[in-house]
LOVEX-847672 format. One record per residue: y, x, z of N, C-alpha, C in turn; residue number from 1. Coordinates in Angstrom, 3 decimals. Each point is the difference from the previous one (the first is absolute). Layout:
N
   n.north    n.east      n.up  ca.north   ca.east     ca.up   c.north    c.east      c.up    k
         Y         X         Z         Y         X         Z         Y         X         Z  NUM
...
This chain:
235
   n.north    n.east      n.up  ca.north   ca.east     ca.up   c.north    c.east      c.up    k
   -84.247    12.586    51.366     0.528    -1.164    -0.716     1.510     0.030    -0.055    1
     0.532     0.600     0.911     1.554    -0.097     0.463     0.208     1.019    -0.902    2
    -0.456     1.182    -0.675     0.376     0.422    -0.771     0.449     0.111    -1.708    3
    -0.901    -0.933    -0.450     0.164    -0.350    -1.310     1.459    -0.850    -0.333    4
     0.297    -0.822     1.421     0.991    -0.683    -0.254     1.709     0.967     0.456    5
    -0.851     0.925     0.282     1.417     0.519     0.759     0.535     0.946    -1.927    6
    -1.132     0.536    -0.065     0.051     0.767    -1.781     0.004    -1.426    -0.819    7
    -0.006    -1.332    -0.164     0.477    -0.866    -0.799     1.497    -0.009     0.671    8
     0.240     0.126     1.177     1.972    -0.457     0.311     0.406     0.888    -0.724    9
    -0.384     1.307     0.357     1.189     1.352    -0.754    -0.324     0.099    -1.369   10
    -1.299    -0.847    -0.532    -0.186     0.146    -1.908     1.636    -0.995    -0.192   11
    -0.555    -1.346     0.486     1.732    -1.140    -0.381     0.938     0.868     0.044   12
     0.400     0.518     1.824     0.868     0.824     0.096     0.482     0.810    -1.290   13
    -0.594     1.397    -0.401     0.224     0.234    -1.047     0.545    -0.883    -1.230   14
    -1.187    -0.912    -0.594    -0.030    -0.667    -1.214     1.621    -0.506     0.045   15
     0.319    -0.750     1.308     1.499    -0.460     0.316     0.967     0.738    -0.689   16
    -0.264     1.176     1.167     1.051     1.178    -0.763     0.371     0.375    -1.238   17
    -1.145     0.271    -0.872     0.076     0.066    -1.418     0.427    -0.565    -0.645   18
    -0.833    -1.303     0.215     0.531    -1.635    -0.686     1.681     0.071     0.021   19
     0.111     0.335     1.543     1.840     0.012     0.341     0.809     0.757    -0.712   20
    -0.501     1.423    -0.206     0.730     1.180    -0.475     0.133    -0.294    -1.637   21
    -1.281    -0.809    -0.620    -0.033    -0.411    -1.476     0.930    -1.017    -0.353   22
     0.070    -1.259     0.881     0.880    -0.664    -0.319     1.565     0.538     0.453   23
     0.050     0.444     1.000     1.192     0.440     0.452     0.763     0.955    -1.246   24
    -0.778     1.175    -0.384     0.475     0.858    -0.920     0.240    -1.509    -1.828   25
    -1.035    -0.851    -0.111     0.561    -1.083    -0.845     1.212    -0.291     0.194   26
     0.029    -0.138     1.836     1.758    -0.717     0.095     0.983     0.543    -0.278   27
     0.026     1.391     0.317     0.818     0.888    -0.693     0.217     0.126    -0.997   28
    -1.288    -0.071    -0.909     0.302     0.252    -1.770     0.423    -1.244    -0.245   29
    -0.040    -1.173     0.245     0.404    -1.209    -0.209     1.975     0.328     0.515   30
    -0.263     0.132     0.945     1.940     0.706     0.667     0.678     0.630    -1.165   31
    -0.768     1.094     0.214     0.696     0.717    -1.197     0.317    -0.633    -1.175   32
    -1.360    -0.630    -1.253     0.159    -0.574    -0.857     1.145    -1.269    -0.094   33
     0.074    -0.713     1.189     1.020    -0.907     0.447     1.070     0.733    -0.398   34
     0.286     0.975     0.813     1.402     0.886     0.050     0.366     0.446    -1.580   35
    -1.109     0.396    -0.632    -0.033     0.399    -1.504     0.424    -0.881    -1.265   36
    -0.424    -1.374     0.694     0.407    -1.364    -0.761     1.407    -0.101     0.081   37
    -0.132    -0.156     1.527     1.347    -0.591     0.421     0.979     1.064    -0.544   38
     0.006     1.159    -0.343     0.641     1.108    -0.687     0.089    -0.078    -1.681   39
    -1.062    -0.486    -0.246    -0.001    -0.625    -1.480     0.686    -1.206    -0.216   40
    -0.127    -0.712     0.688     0.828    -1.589     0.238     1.528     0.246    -0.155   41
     0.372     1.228     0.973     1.276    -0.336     0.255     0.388     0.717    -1.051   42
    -0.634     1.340    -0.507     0.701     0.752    -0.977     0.470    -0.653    -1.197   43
    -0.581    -1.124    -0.629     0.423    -0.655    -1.155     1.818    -1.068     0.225   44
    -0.570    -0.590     1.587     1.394    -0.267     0.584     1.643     0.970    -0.272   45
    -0.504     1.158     0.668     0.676     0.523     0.153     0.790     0.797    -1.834   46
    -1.003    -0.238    -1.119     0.193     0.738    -1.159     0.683    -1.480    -0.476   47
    -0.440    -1.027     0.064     1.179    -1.150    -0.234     1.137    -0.059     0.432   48
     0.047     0.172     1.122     1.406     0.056     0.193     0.824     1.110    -0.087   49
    -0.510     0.726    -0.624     0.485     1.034    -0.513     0.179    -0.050    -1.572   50
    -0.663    -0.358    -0.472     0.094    -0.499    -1.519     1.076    -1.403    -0.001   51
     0.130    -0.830     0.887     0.607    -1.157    -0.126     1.967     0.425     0.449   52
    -0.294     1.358     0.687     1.486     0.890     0.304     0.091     0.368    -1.349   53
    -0.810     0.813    -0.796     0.401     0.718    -1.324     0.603    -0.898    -0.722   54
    -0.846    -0.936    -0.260     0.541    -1.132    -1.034     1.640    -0.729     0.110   55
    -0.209    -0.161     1.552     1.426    -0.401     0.113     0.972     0.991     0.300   56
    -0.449     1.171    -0.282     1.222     0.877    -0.503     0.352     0.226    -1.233   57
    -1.470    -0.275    -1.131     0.171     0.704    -0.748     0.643    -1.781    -1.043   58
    -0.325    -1.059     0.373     0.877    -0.992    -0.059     1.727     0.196     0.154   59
     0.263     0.295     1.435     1.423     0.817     0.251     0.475     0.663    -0.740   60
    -1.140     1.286    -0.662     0.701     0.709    -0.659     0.329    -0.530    -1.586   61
    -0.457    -0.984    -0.234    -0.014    -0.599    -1.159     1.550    -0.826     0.068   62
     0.229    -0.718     0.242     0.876    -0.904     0.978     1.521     0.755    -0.141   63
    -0.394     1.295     0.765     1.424     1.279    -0.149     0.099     0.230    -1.710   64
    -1.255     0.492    -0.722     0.142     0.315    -1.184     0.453    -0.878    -0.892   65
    -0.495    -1.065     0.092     0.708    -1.848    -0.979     1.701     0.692     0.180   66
     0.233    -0.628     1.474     1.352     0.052     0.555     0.651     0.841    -0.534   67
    -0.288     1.282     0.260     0.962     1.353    -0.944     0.131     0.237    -1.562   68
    -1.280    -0.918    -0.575    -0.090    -0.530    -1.483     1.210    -0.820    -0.013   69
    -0.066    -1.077     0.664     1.013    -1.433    -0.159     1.763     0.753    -0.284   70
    -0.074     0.994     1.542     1.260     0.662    -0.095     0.503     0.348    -0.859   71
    -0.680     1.119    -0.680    -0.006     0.775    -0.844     0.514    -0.544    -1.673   72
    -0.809    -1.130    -0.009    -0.307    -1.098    -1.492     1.721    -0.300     0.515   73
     0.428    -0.592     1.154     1.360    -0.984    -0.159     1.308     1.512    -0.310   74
    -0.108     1.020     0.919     0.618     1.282    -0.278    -0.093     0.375    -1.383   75
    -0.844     0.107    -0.585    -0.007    -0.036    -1.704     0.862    -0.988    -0.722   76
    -0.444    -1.302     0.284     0.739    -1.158    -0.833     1.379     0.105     0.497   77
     0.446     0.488     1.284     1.785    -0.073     0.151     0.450     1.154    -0.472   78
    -0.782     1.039    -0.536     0.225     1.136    -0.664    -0.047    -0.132    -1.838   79
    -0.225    -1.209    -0.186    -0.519    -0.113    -1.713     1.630    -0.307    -0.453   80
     0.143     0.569    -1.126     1.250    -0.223    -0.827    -0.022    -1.349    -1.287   81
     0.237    -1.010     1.106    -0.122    -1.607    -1.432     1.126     0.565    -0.893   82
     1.375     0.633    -0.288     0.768     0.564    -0.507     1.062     0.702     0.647   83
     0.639     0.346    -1.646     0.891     1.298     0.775     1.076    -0.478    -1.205   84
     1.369     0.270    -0.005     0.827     0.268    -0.906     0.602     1.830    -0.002   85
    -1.108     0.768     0.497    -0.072     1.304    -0.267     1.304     0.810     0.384   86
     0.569    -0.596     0.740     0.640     0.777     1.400     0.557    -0.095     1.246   87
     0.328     0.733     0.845     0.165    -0.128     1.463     1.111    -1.077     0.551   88
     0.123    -0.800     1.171     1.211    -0.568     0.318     1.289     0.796    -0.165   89
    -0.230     1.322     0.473     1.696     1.034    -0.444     0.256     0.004    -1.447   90
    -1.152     0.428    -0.713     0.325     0.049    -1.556     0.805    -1.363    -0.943   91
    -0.859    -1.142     0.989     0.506    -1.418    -0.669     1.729    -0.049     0.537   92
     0.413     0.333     1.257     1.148    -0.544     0.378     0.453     1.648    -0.249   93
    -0.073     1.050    -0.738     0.718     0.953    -0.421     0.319    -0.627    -1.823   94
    -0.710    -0.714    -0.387     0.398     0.012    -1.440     0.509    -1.484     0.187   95
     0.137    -1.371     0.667     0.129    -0.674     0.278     2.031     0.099     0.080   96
    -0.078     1.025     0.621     1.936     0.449     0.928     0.280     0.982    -1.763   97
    -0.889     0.426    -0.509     0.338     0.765    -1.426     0.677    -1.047    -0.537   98
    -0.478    -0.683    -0.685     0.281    -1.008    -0.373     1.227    -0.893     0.167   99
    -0.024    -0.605     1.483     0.958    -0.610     0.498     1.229     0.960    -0.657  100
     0.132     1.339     0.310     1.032     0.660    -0.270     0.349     0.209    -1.279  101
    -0.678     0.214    -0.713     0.210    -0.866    -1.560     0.421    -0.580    -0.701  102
     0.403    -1.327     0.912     0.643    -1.212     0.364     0.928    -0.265     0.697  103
     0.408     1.192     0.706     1.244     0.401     0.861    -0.194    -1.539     1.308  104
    -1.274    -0.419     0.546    -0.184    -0.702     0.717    -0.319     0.302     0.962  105
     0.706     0.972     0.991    -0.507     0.397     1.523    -0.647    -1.248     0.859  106
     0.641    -1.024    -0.473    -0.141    -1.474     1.391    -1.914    -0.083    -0.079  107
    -0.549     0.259    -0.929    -1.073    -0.452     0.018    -1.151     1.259    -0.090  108
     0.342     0.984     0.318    -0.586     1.057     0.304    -0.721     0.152     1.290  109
    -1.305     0.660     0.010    -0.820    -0.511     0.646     0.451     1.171     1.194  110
    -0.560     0.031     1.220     0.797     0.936     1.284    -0.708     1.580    -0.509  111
     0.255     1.073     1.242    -0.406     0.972    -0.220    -1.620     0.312     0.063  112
    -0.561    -1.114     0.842    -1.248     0.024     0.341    -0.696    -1.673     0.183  113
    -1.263     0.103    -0.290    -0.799    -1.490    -0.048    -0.719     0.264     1.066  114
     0.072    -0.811     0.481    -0.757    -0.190     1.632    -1.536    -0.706    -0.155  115
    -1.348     0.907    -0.098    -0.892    -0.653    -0.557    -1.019    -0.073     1.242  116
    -0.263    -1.062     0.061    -0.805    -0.356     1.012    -1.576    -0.186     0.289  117
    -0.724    -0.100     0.691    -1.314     0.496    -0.236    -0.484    -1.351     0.383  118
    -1.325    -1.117    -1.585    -0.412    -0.594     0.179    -1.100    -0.031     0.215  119
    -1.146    -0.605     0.086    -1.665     0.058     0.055    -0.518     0.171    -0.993  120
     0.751    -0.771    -1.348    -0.802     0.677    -1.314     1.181     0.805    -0.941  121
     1.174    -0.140     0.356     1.057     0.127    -1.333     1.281     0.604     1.029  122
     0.294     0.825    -0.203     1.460     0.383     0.653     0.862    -0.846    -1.101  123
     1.413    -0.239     1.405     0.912    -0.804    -1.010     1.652     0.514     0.270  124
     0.850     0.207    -0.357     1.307     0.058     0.004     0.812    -1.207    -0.367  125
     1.287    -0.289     0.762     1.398    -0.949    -0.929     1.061     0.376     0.814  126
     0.558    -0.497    -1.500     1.735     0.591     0.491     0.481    -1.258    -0.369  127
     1.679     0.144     0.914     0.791    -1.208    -1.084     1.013     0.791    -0.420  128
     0.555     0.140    -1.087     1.106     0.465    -0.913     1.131    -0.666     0.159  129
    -0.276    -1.246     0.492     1.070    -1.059    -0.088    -0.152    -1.264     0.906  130
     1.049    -1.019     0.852    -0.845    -0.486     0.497    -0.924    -1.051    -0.812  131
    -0.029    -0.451    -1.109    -0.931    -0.811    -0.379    -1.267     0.924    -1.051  132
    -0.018     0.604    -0.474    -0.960     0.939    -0.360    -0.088     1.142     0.642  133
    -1.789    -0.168    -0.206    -1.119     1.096     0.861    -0.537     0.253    -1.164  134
    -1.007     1.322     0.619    -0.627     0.884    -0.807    -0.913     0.125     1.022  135
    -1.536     0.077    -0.064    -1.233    -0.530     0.297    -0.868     1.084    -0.925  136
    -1.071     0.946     0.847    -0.984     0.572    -0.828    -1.200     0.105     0.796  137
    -1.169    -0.001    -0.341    -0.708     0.625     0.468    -1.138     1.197    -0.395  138
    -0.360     0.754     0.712    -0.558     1.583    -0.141    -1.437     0.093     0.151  139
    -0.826     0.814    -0.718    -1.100     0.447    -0.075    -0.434     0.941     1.077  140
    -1.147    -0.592     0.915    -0.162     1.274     1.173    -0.509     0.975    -0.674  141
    -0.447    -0.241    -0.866    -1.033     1.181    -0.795     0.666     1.227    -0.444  142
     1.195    -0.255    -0.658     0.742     0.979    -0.672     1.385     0.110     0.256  143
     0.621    -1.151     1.059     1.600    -0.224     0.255     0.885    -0.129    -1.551  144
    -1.327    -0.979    -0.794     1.359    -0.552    -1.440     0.345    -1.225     0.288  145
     0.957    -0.158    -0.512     0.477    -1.579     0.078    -0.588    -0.411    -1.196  146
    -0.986    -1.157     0.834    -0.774    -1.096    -0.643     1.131    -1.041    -0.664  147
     0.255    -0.136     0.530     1.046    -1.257    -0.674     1.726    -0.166     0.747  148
     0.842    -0.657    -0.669     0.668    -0.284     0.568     1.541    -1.554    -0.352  149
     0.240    -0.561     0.784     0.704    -0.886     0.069     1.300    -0.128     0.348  150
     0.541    -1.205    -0.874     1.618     0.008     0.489    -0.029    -1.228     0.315  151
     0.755    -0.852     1.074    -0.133    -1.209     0.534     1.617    -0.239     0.217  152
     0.615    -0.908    -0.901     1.406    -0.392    -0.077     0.401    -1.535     0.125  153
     0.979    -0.205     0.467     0.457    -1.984    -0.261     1.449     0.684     0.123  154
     0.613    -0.437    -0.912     1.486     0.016    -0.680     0.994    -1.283     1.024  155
     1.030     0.423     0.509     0.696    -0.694     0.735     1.122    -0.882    -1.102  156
    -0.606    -0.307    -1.024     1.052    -0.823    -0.771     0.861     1.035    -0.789  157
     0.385     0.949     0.283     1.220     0.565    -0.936    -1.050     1.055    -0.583  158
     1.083     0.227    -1.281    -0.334     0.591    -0.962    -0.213     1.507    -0.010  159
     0.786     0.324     1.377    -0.130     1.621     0.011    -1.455    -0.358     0.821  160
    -0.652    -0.753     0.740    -1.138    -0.030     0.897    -1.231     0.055    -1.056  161
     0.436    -0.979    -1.186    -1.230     0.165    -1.538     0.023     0.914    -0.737  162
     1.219     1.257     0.101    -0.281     0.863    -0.844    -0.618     1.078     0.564  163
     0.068    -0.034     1.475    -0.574     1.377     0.613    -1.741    -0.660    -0.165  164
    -0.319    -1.604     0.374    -1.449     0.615    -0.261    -0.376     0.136    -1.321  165
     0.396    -0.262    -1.220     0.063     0.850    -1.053    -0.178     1.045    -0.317  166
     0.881     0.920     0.794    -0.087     1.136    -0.085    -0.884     0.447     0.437  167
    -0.369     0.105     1.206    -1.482    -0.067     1.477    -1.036     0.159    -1.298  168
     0.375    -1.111    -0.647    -1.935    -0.117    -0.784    -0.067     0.851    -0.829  169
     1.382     0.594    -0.868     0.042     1.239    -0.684    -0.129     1.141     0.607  170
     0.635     0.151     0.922    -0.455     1.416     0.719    -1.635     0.273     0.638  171
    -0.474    -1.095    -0.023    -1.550     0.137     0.553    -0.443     0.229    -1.280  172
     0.057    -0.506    -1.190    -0.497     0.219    -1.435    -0.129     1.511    -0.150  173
     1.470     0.520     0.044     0.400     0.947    -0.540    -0.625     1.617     1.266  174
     0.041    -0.950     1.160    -0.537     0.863     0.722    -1.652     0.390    -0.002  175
    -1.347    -1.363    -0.434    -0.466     0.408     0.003    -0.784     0.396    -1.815  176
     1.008     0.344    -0.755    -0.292     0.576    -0.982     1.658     0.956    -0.339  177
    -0.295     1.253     0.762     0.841     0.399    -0.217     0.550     0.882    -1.066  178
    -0.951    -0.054    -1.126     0.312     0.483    -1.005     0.664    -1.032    -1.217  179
     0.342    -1.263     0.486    -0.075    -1.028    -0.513     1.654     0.002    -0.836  180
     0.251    -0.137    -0.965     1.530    -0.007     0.013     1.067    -1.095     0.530  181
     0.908     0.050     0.508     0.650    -1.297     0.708     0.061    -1.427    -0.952  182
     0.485     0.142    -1.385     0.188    -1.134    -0.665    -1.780    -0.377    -0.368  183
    -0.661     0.724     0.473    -1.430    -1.254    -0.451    -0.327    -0.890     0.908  184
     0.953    -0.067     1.413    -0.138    -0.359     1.316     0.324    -1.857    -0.567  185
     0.814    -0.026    -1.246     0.315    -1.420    -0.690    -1.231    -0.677    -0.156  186
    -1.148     0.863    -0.779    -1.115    -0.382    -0.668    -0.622    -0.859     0.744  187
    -0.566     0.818     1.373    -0.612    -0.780     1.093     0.333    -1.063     0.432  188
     1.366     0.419     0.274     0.270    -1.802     0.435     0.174    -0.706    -0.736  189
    -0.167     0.049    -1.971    -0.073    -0.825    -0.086    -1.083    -0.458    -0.325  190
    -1.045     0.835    -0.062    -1.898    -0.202    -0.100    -0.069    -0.995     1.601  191
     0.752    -0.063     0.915    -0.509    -0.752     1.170     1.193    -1.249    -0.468  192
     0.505     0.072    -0.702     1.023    -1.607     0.006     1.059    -0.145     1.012  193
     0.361     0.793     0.770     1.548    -0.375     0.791     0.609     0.362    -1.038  194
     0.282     0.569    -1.058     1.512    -0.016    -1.342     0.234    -1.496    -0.094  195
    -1.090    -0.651    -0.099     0.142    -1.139    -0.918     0.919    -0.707     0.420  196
     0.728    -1.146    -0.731     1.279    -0.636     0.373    -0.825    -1.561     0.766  197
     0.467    -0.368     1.438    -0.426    -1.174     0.630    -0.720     0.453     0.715  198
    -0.826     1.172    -0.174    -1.105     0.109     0.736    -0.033    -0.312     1.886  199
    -0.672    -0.329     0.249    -0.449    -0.764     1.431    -0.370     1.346     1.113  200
     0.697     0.870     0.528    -0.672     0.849     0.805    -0.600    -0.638     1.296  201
    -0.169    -0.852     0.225    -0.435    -0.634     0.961    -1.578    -0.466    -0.422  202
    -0.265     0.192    -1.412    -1.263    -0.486    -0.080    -0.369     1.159    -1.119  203
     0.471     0.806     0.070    -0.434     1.141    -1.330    -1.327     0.707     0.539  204
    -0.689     0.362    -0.818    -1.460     0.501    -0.056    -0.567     1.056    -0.751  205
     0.509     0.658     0.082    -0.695     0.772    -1.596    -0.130     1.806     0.414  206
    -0.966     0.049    -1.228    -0.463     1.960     0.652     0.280     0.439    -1.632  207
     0.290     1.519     0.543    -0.623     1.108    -1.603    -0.432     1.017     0.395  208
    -0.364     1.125    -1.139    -0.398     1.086     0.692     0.751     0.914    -0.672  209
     0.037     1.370     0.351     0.560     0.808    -0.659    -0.538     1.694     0.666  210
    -0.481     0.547    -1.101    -0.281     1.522     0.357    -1.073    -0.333     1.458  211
    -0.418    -0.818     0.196    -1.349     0.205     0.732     0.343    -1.308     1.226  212
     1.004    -0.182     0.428     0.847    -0.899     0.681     0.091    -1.427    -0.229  213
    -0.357    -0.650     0.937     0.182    -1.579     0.031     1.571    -0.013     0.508  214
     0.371    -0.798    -0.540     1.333    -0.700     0.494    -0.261    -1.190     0.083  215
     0.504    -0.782     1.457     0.243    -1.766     0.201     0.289    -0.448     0.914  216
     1.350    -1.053    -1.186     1.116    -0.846     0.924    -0.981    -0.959     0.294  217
     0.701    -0.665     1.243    -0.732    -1.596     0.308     1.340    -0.253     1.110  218
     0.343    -1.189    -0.366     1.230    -1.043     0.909    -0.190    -0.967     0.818  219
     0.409    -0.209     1.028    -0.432    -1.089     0.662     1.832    -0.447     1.137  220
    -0.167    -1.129     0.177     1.077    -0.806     0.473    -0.074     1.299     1.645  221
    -0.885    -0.239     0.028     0.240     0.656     2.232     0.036     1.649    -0.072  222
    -0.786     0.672    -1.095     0.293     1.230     0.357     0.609     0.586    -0.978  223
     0.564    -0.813    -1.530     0.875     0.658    -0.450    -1.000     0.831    -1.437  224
     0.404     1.358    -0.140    -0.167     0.543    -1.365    -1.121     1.232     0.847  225
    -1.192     0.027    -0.929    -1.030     0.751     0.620    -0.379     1.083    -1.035  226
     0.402     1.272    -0.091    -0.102     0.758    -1.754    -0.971     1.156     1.150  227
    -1.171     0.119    -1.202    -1.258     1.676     0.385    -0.390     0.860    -0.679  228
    -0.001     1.004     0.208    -1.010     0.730    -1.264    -0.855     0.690     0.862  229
    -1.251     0.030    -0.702    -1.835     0.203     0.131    -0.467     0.190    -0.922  230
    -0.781     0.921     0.336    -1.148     1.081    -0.856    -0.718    -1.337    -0.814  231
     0.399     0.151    -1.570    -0.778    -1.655    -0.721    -1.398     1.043    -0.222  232
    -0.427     0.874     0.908    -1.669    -0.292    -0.376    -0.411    -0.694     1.193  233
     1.136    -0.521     0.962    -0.553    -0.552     1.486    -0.331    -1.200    -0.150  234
    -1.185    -1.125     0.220    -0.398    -0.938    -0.171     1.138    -0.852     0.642  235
């Protein structure tokens, strides 16, 4: 009798074992598969934040590219030519002193050299000839022409002080059309109205053009007599 039960302990016995080794080897494939998940789980983690690095570089790199656009666009526009009166600051104050001498007028001859200075969009030069008239230009970065240029005068009452800026506005005429003959230098001024008899330089206003060139006076009580010439295709 003691035997049937002793061959039922070691049948369990066994069955145990098996049972154990079946589920046990489950626990493992379950481990593993865990480990396999958890490897799948994280791998998508890990490809996000890796994709979420790309982007914000490739954002960055966007960011640099705008920026060196922006640069680039404002470096262009301080490089664009709004006008030119089609030659250099030396050329203007070489035919400028031609002229003067012409006129046997050393006093208002411009120096040996224009001191031109470097702006953000426009290089500019001035001189004074005298102490109440200056000479005022400014330069094209693009090509180093003089864009334009100005004479800025107020007359101290005497008559030799009104004839030099007179003259000033002729020699800028004549300088920047230097093929111009001296007696048409009358014409202009009187196409702008200082000839006229009474006239008000304190409130005078007026432009012309000539050979491609704007010319214009404008007067005012505080700064006196304001004469320019500019490229008349310049808005």
């Amino acid at each position: 009798m003691k035997k049937p039960i002793q061959k039922k302990w070691w049948f369990w016995l066994i069955v145990v074992i098996i049972v154990g080794g079946i589920f046990g080897n489950k626990d493992e494939e379950k481990t593993e598969k865990e480990a396999v998940a958890a490897t799948e789980v994280s791998a998508p983690a890990e490809t996000k934040s890796e994709t979420v690095i790309a982007e914000k570089s490739a954002t960055k790199s966007e960011e640099v590219k705008v920026a060196k656009e922006n640069v680039k666009k404002q470096e262009d526009k301080n490089l664009e030519i709004p006008g030119t009166l089609g030659m250099t600051p030396k050329e203007f104050r070489k035919s400028f002193n031609k002229r003067a001498d012409e006129l046997n007028n050393s006093k208002l001859k411009i120096g040996k050299k224009l001191n031109i200075e470097t702006g953000p969009a426009q290089d500019v030069f001035q001189y004074m000839t005298t102490d109440y008239i200056g000479i005022a230009g400014s330069v094209n970065k693009a090509d180093g022409s003089l864009r334009d240029v100005m004479m800025i005068g107020q007359g101290n009452g005497t008559l030799s002080s009104g004839t030099d800026l007179v003259l000033t506005i002729g020699l800028v005429i004549l300088a920047t059309n230097p093929d111009l003959p001296s007696k048409a230098v009358g014409n202009v001024l009187d196409d702008l109205g200082i000839l006229n008899e009474g006239v008000d330089w304190t409130t005078v206003n007026e432009s012309t053009e000539l050979n491609g060139i704007r010319y214009r006076i404008t007067g005012s009580d505080a700064i006196g007599i304001m004469f320019s010439a500019s490229d008349a295709k310049e808005k």
